[in-house]
N, C-alpha and C positions, 0 to 999 in steps of 0.2 A: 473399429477400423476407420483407419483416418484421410484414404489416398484415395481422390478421384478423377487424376490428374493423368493424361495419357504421357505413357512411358515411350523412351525413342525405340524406333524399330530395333535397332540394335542396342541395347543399353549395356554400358559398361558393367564387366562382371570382375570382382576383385576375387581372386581364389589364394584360398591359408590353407597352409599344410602347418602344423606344428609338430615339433620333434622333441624327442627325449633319448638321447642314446640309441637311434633306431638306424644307425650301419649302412649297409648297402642299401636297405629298403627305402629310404629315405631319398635314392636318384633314382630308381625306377618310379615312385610315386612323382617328383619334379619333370621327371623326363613323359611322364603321362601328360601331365601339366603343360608343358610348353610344345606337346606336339595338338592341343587342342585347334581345331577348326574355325572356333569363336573368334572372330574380327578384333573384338574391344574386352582384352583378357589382363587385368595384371597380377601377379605372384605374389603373394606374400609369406614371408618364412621367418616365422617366431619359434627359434630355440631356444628350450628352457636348463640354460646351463650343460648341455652334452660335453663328457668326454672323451666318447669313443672315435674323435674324428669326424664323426658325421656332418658338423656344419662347413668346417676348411669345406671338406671334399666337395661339398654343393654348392660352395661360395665359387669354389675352382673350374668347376664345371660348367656352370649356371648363372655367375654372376651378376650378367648382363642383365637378364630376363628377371633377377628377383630385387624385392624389398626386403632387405633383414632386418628384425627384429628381436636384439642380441640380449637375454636376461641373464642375468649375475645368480640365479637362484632358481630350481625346479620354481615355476608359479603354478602347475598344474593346468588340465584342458580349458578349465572357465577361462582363468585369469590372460591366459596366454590369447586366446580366442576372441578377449573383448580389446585384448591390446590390438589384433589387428581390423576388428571392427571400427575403433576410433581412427584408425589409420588408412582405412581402405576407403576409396575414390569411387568406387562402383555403387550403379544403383543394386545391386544384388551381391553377396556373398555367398559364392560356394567354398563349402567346407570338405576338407581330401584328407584322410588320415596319414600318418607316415608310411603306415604297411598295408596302403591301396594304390591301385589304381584303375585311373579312368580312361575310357573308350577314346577315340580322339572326337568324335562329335558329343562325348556325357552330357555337357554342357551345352552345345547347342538345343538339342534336344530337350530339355528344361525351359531352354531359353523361348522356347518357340511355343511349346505349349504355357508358356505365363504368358506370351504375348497376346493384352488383351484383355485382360483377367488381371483385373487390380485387386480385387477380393483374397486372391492367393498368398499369402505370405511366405508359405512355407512350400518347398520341394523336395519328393525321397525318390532316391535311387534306388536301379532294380541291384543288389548288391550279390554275388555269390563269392563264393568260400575261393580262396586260391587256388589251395592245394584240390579241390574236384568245384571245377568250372561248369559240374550238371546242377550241383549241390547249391539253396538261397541261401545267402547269412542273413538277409533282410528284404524284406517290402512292405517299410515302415514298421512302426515299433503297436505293442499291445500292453495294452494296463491290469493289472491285477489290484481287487481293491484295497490293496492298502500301501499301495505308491512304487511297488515296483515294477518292474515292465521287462517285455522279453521281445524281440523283432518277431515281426510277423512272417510267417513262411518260415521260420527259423529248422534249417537242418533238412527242407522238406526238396526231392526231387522234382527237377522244372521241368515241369509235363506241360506248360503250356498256362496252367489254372491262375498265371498271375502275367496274362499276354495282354491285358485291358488297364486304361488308365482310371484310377478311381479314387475317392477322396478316403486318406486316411487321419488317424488320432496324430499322429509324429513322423517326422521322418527321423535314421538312424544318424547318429551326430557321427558316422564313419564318413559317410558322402552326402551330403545334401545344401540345400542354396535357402539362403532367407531374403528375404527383401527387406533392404536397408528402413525403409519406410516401417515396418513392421517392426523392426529393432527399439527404432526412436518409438513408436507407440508405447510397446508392452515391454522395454526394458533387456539386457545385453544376459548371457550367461549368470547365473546368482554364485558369486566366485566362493561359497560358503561350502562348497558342493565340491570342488578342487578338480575331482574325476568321476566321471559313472552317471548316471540317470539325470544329469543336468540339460540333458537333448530332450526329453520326457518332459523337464519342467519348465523352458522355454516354448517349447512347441503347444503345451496347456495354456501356459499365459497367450500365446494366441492366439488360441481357441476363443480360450475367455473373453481375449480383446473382438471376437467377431472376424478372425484370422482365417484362412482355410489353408487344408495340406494337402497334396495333391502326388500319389504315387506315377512316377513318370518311367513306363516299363522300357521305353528303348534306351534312359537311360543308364551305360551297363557300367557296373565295377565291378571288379575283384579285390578281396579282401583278404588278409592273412586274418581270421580272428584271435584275438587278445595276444598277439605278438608280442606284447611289450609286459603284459602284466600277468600275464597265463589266465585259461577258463577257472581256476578253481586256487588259486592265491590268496593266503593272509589279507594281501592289499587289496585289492579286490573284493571279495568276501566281505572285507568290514566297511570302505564306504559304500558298498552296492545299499550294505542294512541299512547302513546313519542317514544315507540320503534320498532313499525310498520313505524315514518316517519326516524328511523333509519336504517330499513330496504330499507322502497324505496331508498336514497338517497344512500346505499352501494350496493345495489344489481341486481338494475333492468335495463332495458337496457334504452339507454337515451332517446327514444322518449315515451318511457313507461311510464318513470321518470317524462318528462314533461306533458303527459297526465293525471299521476296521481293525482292531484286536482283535475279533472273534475268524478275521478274511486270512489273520498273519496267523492266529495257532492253527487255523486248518491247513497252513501252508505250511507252517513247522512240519504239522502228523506227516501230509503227504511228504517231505522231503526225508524228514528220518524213517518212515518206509521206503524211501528209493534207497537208503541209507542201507539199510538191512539187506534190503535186498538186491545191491550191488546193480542199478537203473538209475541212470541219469545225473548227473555231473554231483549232486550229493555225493553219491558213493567215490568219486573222483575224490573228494575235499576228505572225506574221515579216513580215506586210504593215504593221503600225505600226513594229514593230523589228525591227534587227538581228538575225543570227545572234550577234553578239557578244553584245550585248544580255544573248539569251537567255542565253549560257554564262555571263556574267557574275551572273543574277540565279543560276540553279542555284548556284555556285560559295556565294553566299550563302547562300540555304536548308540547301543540307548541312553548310556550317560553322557557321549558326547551328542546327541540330538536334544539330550532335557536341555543341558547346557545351554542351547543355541532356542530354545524355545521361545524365550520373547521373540527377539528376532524374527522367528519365521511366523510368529504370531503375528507384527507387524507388516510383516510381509505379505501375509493372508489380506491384512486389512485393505492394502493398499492394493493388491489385484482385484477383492472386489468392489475398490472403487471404479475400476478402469474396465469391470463386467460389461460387457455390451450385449451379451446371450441372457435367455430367460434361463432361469430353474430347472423349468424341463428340458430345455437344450443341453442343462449341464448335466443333467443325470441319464440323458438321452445316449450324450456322449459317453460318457462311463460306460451304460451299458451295451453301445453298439462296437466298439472296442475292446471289451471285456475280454482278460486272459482269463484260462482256466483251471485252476490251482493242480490236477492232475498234467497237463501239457508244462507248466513249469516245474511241476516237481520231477515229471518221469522221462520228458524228453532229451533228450543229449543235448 
């Protein structure tokens, strides 16, 4: 961590929404956006090639109030995300999905608790599910060891048990704020990652860098979950694997690292027993496909992660050069975070 510099009372907050064909949802998430409370707010709107309309519509609407960001080609969450990090003017970026939206104070609310707290890098929102507004989709995200991750509170009824602010592993890359400061330290999105777990391996790298994440329960969104790519999708499904072994191999500590093959076949058992037993979004995925299917998309994932292996071998290097935690901080973290291969395999 590199910031010891007092931030203005009100610092500039630049908020990106990126789209992909996402329709109607795409001006209810803007229109969340420009009814925000925050003083010093600017918009940012990177479309990646849509043709459903959806950019005219928000361009027509919204004009005023946004920065567009017009791409020639899908670039995916990372690539789209760091195009508007280079572009944004704010000391902080909060990040809004297309098929969310935010409270009109979300941001304030974030804004006031960093205030002060230059240690912080990261902030997560308290997020719940659209369609039942009792129901969390998130309060921050949770690690399984061998790189992939699942929101914390995920699926669980809000009785209250997540009404306190408290430091977590990630915040969910659906809604949440980085400080720009933190960005330039430990590095923008890894665009090798396209979509999926790349929220997990940013929020790691700043950990690493001596970053801190801080769950901010007042503030609220709603979310449509995986609007765009379904819970249990081909697409979906094959980079969640490629980029969870992108994760292990950049982020975990080395005896973890080697352990994790024995973390992924016990997560295999558990998932093809939800499988069998028709529990937990497994049985979702072999009910649209095949067994083949499946072995066929793994068979992908792992050949496209060897592929990339120097690379993220490089990449490893170059994080633990910018390590600022001890050893036991990093395994401290694994394990105080730690998901648990039954809650991923059997939870919906």
């Amino acid at each position: 961590m590199t910031s010891s510099t007092t931030e203005p009372s009100t610092p500039r907050v630049s908020a990106v929404v990126v789209n992909y064909n996402c329709g109607a949802m795409l001006l209810d998430s803007l229109q969340s956006l420009c009814a925000q409370d925050w003083p010093d707010l600017e918009i940012l709107l990177v479309d990646n090639a849509s043709k459903d309309g959806s950019l005219d519509a928000a361009v027509a609407r919204f004009g005023s109030r946004l920065r567009v960001i017009k791409n020639a080609k899908n670039e995916g969450f990372a690539r789209a995300n760091n195009q508007a990090f280079a572009a944004a003017t704010g000391e902080w970026v909060f990040l809004l999905n297309p098929d969310a939206i935010a409270e009109p104070n979300a941001i304030t609310e974030l804004m006031r608790f960093a205030a002060g707290r230059p240690e912080i890098g990261m902030l997560a929102c308290r997020i719940h599910r659209m369609q039942e507004p009792n129901v969390f989709d998130s309060a921050g995200l949770l690690l399984y060891p061998d790189g992939v991750c699942r929101p914390r509170a995920w699926q669980e009824k809000d009785l209250g048990q997540y009404d306190r602010a408290e430091e977590v592993l990630a915040p969910h890359g659906c809604a949440c704020a980085y400080r720009k400061t933190m960005l330039a330290d430990t590095g923008d999105f890894d665009e090798a990652y396209f979509c999926y777990l790349e929220d997990l391996d940013i929020a790691m790298r700043g950990q690493l860098g001596g970053w801190k994440c801080w769950y901010v329960p007042t503030s609220r969104i709603l979310h449509h979950k995986s609007a765009s790519a379904g819970n249990y999708s081909k697409f979906k499904a094959y980079h969640v694997e490629r980029n969870r072994i992108y994760n292990a191999i950049k982020l975990l500590p080395r005896f973890i690292l080697l352990m994790s093959p024995l973390f992924s076949l016990n997560r295999y058992m558990m998932q093809g027993y939800a499988a069998a037993t028709h529990s937990g979004l497994s049985s979702d995925f072999v009910k649209e496909y095949s067994w083949f299917q499946l072995a066929w998309l793994m068979f992908r994932a792992y050949t496209a992660a060897m592929w990339r292996l120097p690379r993220m071998l490089r990449a490893r290097h170059r994080i633990m050069k910018n390590r600022k935690i001890s050893k036991r901080e990093w395994y401290e973290l694994v394990s105080r975070f730690k998901l648990d291969a039954i809650e991923l395999a059997l939870k919906y």
